[in-house]
Residue frames as qw, qx, qy, qz and C-alpha x, y, z in Angstrom:
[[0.061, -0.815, -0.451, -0.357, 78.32, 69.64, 136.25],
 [0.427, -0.840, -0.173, 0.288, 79.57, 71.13, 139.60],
 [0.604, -0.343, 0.213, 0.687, 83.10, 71.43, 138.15],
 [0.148, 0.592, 0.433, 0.664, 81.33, 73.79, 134.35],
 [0.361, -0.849, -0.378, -0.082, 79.59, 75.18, 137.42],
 [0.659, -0.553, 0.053, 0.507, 82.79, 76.56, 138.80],
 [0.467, 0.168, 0.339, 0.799, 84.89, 77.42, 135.59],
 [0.115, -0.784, -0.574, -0.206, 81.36, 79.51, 135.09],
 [0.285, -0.943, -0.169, 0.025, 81.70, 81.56, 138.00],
 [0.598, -0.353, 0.266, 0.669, 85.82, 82.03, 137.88],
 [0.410, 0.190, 0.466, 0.761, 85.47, 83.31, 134.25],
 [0.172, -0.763, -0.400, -0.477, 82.50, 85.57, 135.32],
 [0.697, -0.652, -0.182, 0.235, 84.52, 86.68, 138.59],
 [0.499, -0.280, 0.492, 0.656, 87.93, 87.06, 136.73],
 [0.613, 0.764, -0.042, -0.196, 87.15, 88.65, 133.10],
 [0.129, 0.803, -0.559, -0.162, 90.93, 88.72, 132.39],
 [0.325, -0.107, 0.936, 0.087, 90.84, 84.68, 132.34],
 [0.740, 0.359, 0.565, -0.059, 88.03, 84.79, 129.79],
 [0.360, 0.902, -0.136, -0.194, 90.16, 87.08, 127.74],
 [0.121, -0.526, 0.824, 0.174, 93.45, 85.24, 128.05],
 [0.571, 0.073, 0.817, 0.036, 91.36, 81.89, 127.10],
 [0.612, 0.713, 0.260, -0.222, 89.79, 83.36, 124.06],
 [0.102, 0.819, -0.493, -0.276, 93.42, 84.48, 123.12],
 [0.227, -0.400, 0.882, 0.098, 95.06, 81.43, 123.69],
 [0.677, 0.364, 0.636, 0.069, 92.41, 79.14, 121.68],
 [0.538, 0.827, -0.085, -0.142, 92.56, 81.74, 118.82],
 [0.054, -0.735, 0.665, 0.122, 96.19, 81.58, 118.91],
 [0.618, -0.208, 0.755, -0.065, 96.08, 78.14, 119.20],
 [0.601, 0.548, 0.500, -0.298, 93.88, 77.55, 116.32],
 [0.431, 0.885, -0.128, -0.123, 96.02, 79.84, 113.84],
 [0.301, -0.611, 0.729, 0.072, 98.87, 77.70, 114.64],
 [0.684, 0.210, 0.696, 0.054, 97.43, 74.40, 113.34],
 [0.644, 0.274, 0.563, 0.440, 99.25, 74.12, 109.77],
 [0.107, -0.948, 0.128, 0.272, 100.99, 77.42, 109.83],
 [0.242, -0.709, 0.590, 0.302, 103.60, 76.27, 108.13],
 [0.427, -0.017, 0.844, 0.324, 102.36, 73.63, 105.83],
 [0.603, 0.648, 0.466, -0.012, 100.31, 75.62, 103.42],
 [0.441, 0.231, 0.179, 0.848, 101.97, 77.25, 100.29],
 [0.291, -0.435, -0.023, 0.852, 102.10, 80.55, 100.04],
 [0.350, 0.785, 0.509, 0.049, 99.29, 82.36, 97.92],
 [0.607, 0.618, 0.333, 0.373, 100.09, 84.93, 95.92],
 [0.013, -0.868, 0.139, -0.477, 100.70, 88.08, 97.81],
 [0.605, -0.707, 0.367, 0.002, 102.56, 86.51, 100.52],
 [0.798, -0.039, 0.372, 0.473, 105.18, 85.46, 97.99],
 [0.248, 0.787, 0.114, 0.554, 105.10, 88.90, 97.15],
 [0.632, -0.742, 0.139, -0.172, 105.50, 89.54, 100.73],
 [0.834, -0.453, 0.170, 0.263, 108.35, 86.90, 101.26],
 [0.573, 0.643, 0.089, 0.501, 110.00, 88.11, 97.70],
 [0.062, 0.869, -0.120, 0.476, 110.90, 91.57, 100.08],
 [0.808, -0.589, -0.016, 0.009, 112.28, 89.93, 103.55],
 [0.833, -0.191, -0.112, 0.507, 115.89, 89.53, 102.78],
 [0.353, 0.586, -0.082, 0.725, 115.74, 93.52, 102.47],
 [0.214, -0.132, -0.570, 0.782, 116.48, 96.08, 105.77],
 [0.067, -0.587, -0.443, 0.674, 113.85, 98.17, 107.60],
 [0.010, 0.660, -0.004, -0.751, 114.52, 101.27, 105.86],
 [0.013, -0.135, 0.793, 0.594, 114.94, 99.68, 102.23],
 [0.012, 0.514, 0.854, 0.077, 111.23, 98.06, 102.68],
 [0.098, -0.638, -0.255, 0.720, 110.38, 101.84, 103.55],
 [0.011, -0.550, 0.336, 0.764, 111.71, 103.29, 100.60],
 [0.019, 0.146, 0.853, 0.501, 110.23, 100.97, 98.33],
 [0.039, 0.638, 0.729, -0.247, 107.19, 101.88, 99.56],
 [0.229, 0.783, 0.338, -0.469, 107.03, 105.20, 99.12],
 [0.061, -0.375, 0.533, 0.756, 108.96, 105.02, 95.72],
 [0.428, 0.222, -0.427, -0.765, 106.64, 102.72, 94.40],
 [0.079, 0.042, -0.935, 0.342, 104.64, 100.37, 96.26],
 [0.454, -0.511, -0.581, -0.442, 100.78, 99.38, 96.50],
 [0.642, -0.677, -0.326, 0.153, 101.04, 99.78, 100.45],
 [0.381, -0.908, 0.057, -0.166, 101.79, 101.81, 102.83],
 [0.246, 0.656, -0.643, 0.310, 105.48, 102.78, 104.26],
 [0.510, -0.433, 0.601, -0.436, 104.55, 100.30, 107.55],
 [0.871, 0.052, 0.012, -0.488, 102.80, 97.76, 105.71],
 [0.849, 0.203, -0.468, 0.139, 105.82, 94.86, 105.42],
 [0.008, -0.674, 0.596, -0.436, 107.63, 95.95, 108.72],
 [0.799, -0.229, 0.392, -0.395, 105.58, 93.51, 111.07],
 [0.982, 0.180, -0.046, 0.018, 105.98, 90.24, 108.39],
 [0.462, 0.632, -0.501, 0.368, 109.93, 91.54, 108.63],
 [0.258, -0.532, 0.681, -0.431, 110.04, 91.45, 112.55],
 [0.911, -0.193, 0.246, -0.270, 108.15, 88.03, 112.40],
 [0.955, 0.290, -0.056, 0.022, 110.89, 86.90, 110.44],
 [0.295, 0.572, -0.600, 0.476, 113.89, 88.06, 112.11],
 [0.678, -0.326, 0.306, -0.583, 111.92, 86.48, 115.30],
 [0.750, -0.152, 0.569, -0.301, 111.04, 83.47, 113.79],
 [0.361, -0.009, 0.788, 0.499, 112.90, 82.73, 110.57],
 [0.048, -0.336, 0.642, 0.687, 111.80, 82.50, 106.72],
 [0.033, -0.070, -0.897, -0.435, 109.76, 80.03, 106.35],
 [0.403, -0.540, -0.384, -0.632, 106.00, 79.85, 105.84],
 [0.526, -0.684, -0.450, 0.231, 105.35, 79.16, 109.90],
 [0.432, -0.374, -0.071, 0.817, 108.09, 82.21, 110.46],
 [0.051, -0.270, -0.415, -0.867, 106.35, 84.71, 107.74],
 [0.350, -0.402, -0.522, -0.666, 103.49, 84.36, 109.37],
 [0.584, -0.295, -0.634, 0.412, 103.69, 84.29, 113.15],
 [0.076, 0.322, 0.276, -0.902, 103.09, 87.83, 114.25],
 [0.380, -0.066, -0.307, -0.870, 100.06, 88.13, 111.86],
 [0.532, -0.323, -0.783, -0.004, 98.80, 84.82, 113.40],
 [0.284, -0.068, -0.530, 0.796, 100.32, 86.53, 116.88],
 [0.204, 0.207, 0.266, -0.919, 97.88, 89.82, 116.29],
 [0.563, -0.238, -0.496, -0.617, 94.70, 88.01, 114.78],
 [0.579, -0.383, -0.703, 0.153, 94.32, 86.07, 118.00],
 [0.075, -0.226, -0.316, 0.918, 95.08, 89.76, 120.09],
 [0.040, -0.126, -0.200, -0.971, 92.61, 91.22, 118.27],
 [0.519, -0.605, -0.537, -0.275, 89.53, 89.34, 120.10],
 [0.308, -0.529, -0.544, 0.575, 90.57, 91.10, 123.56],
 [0.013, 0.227, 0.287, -0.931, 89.60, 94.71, 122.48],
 [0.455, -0.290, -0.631, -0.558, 86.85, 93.57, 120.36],
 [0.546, -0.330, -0.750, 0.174, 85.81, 91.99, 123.81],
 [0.398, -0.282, -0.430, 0.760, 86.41, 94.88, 125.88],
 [0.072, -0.218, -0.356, -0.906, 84.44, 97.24, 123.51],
 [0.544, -0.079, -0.757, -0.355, 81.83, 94.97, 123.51],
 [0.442, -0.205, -0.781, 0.391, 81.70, 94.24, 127.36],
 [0.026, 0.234, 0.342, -0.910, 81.28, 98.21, 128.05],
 [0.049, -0.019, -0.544, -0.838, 78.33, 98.03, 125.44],
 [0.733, -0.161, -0.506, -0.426, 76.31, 95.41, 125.53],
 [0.922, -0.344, 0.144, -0.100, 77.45, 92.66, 128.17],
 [0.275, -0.483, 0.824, 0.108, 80.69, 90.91, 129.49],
 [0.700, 0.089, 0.697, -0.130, 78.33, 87.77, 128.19],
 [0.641, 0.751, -0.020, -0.156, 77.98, 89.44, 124.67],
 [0.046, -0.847, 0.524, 0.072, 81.64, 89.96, 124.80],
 [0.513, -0.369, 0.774, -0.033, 82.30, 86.77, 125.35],
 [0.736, 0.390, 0.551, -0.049, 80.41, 85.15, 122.48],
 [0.248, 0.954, -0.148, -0.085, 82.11, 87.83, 120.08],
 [0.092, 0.680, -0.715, -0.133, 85.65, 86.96, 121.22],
 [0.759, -0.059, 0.648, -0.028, 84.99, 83.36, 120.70],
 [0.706, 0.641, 0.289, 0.086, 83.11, 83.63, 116.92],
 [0.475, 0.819, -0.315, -0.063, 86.33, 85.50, 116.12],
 [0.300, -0.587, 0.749, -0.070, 88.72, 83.23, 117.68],
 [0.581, -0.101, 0.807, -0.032, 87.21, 80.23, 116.24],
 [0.351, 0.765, -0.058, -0.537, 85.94, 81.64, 113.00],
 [0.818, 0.269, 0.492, 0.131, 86.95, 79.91, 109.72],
 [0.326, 0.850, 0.052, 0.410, 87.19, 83.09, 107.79],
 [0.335, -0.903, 0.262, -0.058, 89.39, 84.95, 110.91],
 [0.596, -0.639, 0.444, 0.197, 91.51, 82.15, 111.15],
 [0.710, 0.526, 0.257, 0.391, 92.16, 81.31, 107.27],
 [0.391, 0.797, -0.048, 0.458, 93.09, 85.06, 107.06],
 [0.390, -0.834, 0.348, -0.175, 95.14, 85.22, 110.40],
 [0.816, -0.304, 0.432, 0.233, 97.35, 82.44, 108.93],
 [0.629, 0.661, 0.168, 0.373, 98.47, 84.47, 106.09],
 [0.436, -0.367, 0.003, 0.822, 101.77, 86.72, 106.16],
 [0.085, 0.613, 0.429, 0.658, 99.82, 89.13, 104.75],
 [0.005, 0.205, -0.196, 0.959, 98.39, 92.63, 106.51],
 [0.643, -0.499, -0.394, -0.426, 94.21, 91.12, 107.76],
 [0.655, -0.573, -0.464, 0.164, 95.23, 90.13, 111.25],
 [0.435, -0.050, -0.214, 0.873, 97.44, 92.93, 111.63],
 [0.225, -0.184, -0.147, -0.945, 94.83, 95.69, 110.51],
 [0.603, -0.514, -0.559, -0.247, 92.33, 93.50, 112.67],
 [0.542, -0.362, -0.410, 0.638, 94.46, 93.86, 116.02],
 [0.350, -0.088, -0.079, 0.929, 94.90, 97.42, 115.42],
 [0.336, -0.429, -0.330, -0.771, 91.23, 98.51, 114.14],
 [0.575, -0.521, -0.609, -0.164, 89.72, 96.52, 116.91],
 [0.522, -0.400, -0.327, 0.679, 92.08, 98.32, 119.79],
 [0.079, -0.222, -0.207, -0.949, 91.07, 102.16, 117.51],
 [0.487, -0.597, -0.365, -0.523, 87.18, 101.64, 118.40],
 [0.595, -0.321, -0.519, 0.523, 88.39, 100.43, 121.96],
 [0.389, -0.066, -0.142, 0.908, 90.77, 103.30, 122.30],
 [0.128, -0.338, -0.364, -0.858, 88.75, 105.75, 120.31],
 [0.518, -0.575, -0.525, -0.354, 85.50, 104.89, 122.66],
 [0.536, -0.515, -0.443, 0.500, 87.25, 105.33, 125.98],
 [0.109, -0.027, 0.052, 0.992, 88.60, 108.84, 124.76],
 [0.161, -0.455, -0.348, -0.804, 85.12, 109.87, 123.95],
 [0.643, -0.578, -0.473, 0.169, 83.99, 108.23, 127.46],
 [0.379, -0.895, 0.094, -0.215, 86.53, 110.92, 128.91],
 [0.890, -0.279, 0.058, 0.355, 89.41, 109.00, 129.19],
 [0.344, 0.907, -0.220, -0.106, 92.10, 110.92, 128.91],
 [0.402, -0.470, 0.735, 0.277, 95.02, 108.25, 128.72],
 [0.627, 0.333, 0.699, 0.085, 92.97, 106.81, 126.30],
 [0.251, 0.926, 0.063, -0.277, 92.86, 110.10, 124.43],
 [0.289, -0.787, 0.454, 0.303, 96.46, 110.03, 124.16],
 [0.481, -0.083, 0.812, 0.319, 96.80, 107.11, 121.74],
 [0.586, 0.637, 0.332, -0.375, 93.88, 107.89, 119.70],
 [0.302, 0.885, -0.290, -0.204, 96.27, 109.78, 117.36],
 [0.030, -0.519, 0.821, 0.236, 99.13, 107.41, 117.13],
 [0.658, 0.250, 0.685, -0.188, 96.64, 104.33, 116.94],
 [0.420, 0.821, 0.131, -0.363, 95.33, 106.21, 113.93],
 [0.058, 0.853, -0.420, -0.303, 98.32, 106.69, 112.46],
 [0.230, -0.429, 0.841, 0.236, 100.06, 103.51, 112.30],
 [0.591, 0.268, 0.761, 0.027, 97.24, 101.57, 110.84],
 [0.540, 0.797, -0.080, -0.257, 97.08, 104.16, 107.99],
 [0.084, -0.806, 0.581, 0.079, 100.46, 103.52, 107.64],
 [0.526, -0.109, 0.842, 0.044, 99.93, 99.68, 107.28],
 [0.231, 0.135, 0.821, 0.504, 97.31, 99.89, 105.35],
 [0.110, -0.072, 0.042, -0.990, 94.69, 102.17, 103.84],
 [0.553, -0.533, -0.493, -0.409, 91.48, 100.29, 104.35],
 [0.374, -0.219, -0.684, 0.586, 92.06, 101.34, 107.93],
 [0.033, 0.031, 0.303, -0.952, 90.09, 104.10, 107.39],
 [0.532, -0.446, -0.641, -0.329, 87.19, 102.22, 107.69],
 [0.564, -0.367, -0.586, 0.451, 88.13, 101.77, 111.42],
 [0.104, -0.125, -0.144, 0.976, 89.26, 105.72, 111.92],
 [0.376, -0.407, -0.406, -0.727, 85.29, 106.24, 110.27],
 [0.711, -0.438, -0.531, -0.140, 83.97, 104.09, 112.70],
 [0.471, -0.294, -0.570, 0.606, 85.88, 105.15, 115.81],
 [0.040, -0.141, -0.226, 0.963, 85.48, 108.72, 115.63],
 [0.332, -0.247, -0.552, -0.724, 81.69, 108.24, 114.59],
 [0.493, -0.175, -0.737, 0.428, 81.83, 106.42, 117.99],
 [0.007, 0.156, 0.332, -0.930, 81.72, 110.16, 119.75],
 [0.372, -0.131, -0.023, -0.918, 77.88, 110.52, 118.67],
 [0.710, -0.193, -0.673, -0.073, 77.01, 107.43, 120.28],
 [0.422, -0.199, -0.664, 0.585, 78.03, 108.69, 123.66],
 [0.142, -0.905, -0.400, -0.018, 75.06, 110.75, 125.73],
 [0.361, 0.777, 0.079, 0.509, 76.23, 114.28, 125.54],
 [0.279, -0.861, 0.293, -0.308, 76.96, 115.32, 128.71],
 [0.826, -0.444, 0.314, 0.147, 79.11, 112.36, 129.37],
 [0.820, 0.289, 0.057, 0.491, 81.58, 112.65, 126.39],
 [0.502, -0.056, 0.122, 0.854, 84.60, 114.58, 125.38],
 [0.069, -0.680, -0.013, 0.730, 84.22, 118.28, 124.61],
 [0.692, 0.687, 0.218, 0.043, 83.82, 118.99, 120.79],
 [0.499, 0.825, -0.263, 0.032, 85.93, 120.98, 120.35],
 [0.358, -0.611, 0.701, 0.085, 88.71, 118.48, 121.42],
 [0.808, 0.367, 0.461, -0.010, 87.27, 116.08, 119.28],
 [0.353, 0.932, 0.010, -0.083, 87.82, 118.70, 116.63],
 [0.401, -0.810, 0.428, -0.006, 91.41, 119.22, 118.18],
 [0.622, -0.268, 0.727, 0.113, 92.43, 115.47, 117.92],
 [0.682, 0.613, 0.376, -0.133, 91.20, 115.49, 114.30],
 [0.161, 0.985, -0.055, -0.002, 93.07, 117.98, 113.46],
 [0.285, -0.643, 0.682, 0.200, 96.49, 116.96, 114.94],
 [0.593, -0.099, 0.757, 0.257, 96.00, 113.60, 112.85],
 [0.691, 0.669, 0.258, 0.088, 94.98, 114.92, 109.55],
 [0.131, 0.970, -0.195, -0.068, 98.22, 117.06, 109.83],
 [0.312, -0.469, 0.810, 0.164, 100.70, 114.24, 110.68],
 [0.611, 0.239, 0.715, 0.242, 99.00, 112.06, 107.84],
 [0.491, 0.810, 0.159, -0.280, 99.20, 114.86, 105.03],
 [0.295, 0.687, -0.602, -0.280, 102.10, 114.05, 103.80],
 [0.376, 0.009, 0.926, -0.022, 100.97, 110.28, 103.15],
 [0.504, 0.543, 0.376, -0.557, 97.93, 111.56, 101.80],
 [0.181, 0.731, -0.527, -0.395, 99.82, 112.19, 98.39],
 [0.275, -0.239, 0.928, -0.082, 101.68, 109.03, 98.89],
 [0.515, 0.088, 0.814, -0.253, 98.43, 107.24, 99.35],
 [0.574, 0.656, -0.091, -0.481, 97.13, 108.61, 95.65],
 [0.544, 0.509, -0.645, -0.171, 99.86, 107.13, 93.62],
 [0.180, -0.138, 0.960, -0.163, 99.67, 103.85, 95.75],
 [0.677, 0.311, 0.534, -0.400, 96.02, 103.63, 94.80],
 [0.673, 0.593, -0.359, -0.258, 96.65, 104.40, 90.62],
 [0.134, 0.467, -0.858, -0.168, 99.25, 101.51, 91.36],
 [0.548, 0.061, 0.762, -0.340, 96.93, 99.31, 93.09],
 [0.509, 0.652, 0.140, -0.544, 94.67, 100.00, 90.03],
 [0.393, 0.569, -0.689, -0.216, 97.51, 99.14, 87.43],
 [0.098, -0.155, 0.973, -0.136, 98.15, 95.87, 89.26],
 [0.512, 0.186, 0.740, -0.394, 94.94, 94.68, 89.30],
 [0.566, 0.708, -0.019, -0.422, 93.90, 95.54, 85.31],
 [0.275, 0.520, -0.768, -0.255, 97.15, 93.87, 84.48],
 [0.285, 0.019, 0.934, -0.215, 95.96, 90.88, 86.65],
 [0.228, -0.038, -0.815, -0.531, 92.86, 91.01, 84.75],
 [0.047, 0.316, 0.890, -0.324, 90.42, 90.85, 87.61],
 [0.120, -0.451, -0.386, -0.796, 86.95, 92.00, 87.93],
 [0.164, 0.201, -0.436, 0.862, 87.00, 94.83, 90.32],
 [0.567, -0.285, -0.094, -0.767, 83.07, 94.36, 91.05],
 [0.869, -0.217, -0.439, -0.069, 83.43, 91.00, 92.15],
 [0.363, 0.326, -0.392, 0.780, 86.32, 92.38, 94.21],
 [0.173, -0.025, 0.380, -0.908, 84.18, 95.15, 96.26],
 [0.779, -0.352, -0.296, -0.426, 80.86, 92.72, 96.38],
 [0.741, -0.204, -0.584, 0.261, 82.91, 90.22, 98.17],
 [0.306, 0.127, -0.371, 0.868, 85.24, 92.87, 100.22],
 [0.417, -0.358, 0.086, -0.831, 81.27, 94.52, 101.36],
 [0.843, -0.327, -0.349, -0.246, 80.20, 90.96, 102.45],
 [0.484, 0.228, -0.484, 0.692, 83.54, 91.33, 104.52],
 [0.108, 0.254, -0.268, 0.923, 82.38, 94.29, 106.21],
 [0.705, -0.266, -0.105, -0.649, 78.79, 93.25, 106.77],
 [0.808, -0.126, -0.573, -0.048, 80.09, 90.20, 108.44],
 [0.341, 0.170, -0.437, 0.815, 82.43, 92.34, 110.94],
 [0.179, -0.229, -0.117, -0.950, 79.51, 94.43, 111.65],
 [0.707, -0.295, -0.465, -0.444, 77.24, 91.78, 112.53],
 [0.634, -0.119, -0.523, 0.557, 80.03, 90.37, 115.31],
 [0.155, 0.358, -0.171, 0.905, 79.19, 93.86, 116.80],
 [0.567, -0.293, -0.139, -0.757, 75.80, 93.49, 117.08],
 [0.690, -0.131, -0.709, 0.063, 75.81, 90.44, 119.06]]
């Protein structure tokens, strides 16, 4: 009892040890039989592109790719890191689903409570559903790591931060760039700014400002991102699915994120 009674106060003394332990069990967790399940459909679409360069995985994108120009770079560096095989394909997406409970946590701490926080980066660190999809070489723990560090980011900037300010815009950027359901996150961060009491945020018209600089460096994607959706579209119709059962499941997704907030 004395010795729970201790850990207790150290991890409520120390935040940055309850954030490294949440990491390291998530991490942990997405490790167990990394490497011994096959390979589902899109990550063998995924591993199908590895033995090309950088710039080649680029170009296929934007010749004619469902995803974004960024969206295979990460599964490429995990595999020049850590090899081919299904544990190496899938080690940096494991890597950044287990990162992605410290700014969830940190959001979350300035919100609500260091204690909320703490229950938050657990349920995603131990999660069933977080860690199934953070053991796939696929693009969910990557576009988790990065959305959860956008509301972060995104909330200090409206708090006034200006180092935080500074990233806003490149945050932004790259996760379009991975993938386009990121602009769920970019909704949700910069919706962020009418959550903060008025006289304590940013300036509108810098809001305005930062908007501005990142709809101009993503307009030429914008394009792009059209004929990546009509492909998406083709692919799926050839596959035969049915796109309602898709975007029921893909809203019970988002309503499950959403709830981890509220805690």
């Amino acid at each position: 009892m004395n010795g729970i009674k201790k850990c207790s106060k150290l991890i409520a003394e120390n935040h940055w040890l309850a954030y490294l332990l949440v990491f390291v069990a998530g991490f942990v967790l997405r490790l167990i039989c990394i490497g011994s399940k096959s390979l589902w459909v899109d990550e063998a679409y995924a591993a199908g592109l590895m033995d090309m360069n950088p710039i080649d995985l680029v170009k296929l994108s934007i010749a004619g790719s469902p995803h974004p120009p960024l969206a295979f770079l990460f599964i490429r560096f995990s595999t020049v890191i850590f090899g081919q095989s299904e544990a190496g394909l899938r080690m940096i997406p494991a890597l950044a689903s287990a990162l992605a409970a410290i700014p969830l946590m940190c959001f979350i701490s300035r919100k609500i409570s260091f204690r909320s926080a703490l229950w938050a980066g657990l349920i995603w660190s131990v999660s069933p559903f977080a860690i199934s999809m953070g053991q796939e070489a696929w693009l969910y723990g990557i576009i988790s790591c990065f959305g959860f560090l956008f509301i972060d980011i995104a909330d200090r900037a409206w708090n006034c931060s200006r180092k935080a300010l500074y990233f806003v815009v490149p945050i932004a950027l790259t996760g379009m760039l991975i993938q386009h359901m990121f602009g769920l996150f970019i909704a949700a961060g910069f919706a962020l700014y009418f959550t903060v009491p008025r006289k304590q945020r940013l300036p509108f018209r810098q809001l305005v400002l930062v908007s501005a600089i990142f709809l101009v460096l993503y307009a030429p994607f914008a394009v792009l991102m059209v004929k990546q959706t009509a492909f998406r579209a083709e692919r799926i119709r050839r596959a035969g699915m049915d796109m309602a059962a898709v975007y029921r499941y893909r809203f019970l997704q988002v309503r499950w994120v959403c709830s981890l907030r509220l805690l």
